[in-house]
C-alpha positions in Angstrom: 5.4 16.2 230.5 4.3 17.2 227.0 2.0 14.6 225.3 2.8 13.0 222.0 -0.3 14.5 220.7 0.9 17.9 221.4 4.1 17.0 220.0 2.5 16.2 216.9 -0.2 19.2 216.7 1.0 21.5 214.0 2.4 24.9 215.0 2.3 28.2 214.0 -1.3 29.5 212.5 -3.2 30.4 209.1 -3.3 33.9 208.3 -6.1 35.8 209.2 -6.1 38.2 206.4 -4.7 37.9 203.0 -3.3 40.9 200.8 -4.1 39.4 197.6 -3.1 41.8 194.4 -2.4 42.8 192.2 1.5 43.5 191.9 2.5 47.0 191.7 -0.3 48.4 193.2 0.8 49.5 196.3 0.8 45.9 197.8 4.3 45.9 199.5 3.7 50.0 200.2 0.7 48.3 202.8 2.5 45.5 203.7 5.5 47.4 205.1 2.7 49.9 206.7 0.5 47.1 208.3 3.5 44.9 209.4 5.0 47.5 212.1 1.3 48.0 214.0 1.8 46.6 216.8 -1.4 44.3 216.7 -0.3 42.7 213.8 2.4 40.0 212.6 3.7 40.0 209.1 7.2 38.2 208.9 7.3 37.5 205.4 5.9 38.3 202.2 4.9 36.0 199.4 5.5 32.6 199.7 3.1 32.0 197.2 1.6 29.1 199.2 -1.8 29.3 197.7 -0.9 29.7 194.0 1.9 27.7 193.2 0.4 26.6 190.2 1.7 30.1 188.8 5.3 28.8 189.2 6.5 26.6 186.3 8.1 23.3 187.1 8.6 21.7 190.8 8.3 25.3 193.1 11.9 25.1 195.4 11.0 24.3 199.3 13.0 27.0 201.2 12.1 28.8 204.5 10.0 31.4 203.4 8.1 29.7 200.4 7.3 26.5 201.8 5.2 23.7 200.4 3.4 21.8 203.2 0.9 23.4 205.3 2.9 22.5 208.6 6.2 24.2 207.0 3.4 27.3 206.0 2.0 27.7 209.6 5.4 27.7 211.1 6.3 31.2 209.0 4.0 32.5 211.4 4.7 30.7 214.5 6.3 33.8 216.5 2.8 35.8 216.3 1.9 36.7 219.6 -1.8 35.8 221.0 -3.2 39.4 221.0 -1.8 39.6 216.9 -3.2 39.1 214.0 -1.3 37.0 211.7 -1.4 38.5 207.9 0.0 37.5 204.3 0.8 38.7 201.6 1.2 37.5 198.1 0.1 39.7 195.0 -0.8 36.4 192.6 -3.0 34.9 195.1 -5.7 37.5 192.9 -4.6 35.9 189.4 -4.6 32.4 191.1 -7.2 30.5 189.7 -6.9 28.7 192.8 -5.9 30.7 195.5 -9.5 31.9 197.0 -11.1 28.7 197.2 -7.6 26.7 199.0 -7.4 30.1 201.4 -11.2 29.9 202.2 -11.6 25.9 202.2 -8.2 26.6 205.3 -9.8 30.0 206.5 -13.4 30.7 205.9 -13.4 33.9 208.5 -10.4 35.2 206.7 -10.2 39.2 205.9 -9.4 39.5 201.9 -7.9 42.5 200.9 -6.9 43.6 196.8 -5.4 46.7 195.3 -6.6 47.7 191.8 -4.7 49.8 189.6 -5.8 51.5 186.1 -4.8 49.1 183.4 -2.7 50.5 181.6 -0.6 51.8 184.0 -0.5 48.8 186.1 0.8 46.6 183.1 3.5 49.3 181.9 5.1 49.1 185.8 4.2 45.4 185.7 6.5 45.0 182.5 9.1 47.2 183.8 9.1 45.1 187.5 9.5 41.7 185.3 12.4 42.8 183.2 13.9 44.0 186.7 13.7 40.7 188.3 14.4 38.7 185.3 11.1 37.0 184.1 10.8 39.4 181.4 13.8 39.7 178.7 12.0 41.5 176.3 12.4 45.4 177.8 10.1 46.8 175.2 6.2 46.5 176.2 4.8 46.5 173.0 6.9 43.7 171.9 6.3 42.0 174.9 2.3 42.1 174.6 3.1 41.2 170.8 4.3 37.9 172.2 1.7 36.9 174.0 -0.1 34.3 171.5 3.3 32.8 170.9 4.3 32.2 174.7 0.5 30.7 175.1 1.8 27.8 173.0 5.1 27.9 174.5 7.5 29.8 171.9 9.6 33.2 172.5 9.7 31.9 176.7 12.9 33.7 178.3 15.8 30.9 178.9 14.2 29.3 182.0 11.7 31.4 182.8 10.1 30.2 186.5 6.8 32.5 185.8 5.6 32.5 181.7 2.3 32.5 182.8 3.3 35.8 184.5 3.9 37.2 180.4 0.7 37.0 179.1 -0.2 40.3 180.3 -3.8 41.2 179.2 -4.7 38.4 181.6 -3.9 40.2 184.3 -6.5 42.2 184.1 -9.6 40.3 184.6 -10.4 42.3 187.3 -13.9 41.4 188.1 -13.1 37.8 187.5 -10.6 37.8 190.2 -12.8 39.4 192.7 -15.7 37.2 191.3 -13.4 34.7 192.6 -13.5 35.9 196.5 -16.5 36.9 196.2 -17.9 33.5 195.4 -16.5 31.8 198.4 -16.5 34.8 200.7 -19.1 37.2 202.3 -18.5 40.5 200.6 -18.3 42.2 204.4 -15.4 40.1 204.3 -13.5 41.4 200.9 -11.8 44.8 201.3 -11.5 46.4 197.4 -9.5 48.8 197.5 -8.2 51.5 194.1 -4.5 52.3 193.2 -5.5 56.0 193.0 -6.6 56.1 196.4 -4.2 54.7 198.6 -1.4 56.5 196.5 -3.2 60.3 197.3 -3.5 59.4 201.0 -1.3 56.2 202.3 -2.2 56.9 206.0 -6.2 57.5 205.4 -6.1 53.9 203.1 -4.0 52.3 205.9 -6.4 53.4 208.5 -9.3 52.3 206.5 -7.2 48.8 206.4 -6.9 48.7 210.3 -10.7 49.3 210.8 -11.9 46.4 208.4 -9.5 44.1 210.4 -11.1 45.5 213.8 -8.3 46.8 215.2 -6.8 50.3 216.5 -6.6 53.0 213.9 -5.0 55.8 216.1 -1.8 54.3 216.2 1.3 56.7 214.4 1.8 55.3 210.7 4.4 56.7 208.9 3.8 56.6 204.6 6.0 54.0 202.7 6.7 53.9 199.0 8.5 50.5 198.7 8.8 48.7 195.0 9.4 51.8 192.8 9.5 51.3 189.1 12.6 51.3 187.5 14.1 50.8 183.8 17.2 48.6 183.6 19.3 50.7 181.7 22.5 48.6 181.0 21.4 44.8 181.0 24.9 43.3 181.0 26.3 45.3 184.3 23.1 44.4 185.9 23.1 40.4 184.9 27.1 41.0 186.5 26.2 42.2 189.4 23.0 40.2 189.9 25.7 37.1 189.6 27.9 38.3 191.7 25.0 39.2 194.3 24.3 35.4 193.8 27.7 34.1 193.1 26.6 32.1 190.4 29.2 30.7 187.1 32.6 29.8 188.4 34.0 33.3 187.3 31.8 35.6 189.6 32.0 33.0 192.6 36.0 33.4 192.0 35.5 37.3 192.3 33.5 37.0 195.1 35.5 34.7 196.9 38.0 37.4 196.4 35.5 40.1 197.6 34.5 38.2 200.4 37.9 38.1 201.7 38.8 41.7 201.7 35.6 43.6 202.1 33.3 43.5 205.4 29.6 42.2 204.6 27.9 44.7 205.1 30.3 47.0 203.3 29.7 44.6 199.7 25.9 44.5 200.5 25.6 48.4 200.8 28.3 48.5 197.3 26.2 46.1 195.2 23.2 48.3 196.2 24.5 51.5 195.1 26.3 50.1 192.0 23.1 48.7 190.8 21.1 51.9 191.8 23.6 54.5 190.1 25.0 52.2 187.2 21.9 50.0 186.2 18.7 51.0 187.2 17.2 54.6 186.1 13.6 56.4 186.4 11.6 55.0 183.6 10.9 56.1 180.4 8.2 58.4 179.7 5.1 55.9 178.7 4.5 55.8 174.6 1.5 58.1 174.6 0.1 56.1 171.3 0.6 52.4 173.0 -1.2 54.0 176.3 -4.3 54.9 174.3 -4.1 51.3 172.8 -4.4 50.1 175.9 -7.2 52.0 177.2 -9.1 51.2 174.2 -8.6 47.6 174.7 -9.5 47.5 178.3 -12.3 50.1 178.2 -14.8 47.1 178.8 -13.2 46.1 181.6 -13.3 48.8 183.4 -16.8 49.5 182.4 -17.8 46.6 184.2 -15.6 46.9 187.1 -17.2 50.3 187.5 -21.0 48.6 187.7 -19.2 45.2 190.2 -18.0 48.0 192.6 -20.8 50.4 192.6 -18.1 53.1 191.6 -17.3 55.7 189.1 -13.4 54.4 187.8 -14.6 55.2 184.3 -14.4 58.8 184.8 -11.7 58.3 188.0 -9.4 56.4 185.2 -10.4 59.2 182.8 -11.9 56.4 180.3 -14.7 58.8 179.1 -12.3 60.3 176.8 -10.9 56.8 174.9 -12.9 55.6 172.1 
């Protein structure tokens, strides 16, 4: 007979290691790659446990994004015993929060960040939060032109869950954020690892992954490219199909209904999908060359300094010798 004391214990278990950031960087490219070694258990990505603070108002309890630490160990109650559990959530590295809550739970915990060249990262950053509706202003310059006005509040998209998410430049604080880990975790212990790199060689990063976790690195890995930037092209066909994908207003829940009745699931899934790919989405704009340099300029510093915090050349990696 069970005891109530083992009835009560709380199942599942903490992560082991964290991917923590940033977005766009390659983090659900590692994520798929990590998740199907054999050794490892990664059932779901971002729930966003350890930085809800990001999420405006009271952040919705549903399977994957609980709110309890119980309902957080349980995502990952399926791990076998010779796994290592791992999660992933890309705002865990903006979360002013998020290192000292993970190490206060886990202090043995394996950290790892991607960092991507600034400007770069916060062009496909932009472009990724106008796909997934944050973002309602599809023009970056604008966007970052609106940042002093959404600090106080003003020019927020209708309902925005994220507007701390808009104020761009503050995403890259780089070594702030690793400052962050750093300060509550041994530095054997924090994997930093650069955009450029894992992009040239996906296998060689991943395999540099599966050492600092201790486990097998001879195992096959096949190279993912998951997230791709896109550019909404036509914003009212993809806010119809994202509402019929959701069946949200009593028009587009009427149409589904319809749908529904006449068309397999699978069959509507695999329509929506190439609707929105042929009809909505398209490969992004070339970059405004003048707005790039801007950027650069602006973020020259930062870089500077990341360079002298890792011990490593991104200055003339991220060809920032030449701005200025």
């Amino acid at each position: 007979m069970t005891s109530s004391s083992e009835d009560s214990a709380p199942r599942g278990r903490v992560p082991d290691f964290f991917i923590v950031g940033h977005p766009k960087s390659g983090t659900t490219a590692l994520y798929e790659m990590l998740r199907a070694h054999p050794q490892i258990h990664m059932p779901v990505k971002e729930p966003w446990f350890f930085s809800r603070e990001l999420i405006a108002g009271e952040p919705p309890q549903t399977p994957t994004r609980p709110q309890t630490l119980d309902g957080y160990r349980a995502l990952f109650a399926q791990a076998g015993v010779d796994q290592l559990v791992g999660e992933a959530t890309p705002s865990y590295l903006r979360s002013q929060l998020a290192a000292s809550a993970i190490a206060e739970l886990r202090p043995d915990a394996r950290i790892i960040a991607i960092l991507r060249e600034p400007a770069e990262f916060l062009r496909s950053f932009h472009l990724q939060s106008v796909q997934s509706h944050i973002e309602t202003e599809r023009d970056l310059r604008t966007a970052l032109s609106l940042e002093a006005a959404r600090r106080e509040g003003r020019e927020l998209p209708p309902g925005s869950p994220r507007p701390e998410a808009l104020q761009y430049a503050g995403h890259v604080r780089y070594v702030e954020q690793l400052g962050r880990y750093h300060e509550v975790f041994p530095r054997e212990q924090v994997l930093v690892m650069i955009y450029d790199d894992f992009r040239a060689d996906n296998e060689a990063s991943v395999r540099s992954v599966l050492r600092f976790l201790g486990l097998e690195d001879t195992v096959a890995i096949e190279a993912r490219e998951a997230n791709p930037s896109v550019q909404v092209r036509r914003a009212g066909l993809e806010r119809l199909l994202r509402s019929l994908s959701l069946g949200s207003g009593p028009r587009s829940r009427a149409l589904r209904t319809t749908i529904k009745t006449l068309t397999p699931r699978a069959l509507r899934a695999k329509a929506l999908e190439g609707a929105q790919s042929q009809l909505v989405y398209s490969d992004p704009n070339p970059p405004d060359p003048a707005l790039m340099e801007e950027l650069r300029l602006r973020f020259k510093g930062e870089v500077e300094a990341l360079s002298e915090y890792l011990g490593r050349d991104l200055v003339r990696l991220w060809s920032y010798d030449r701005v200025g």
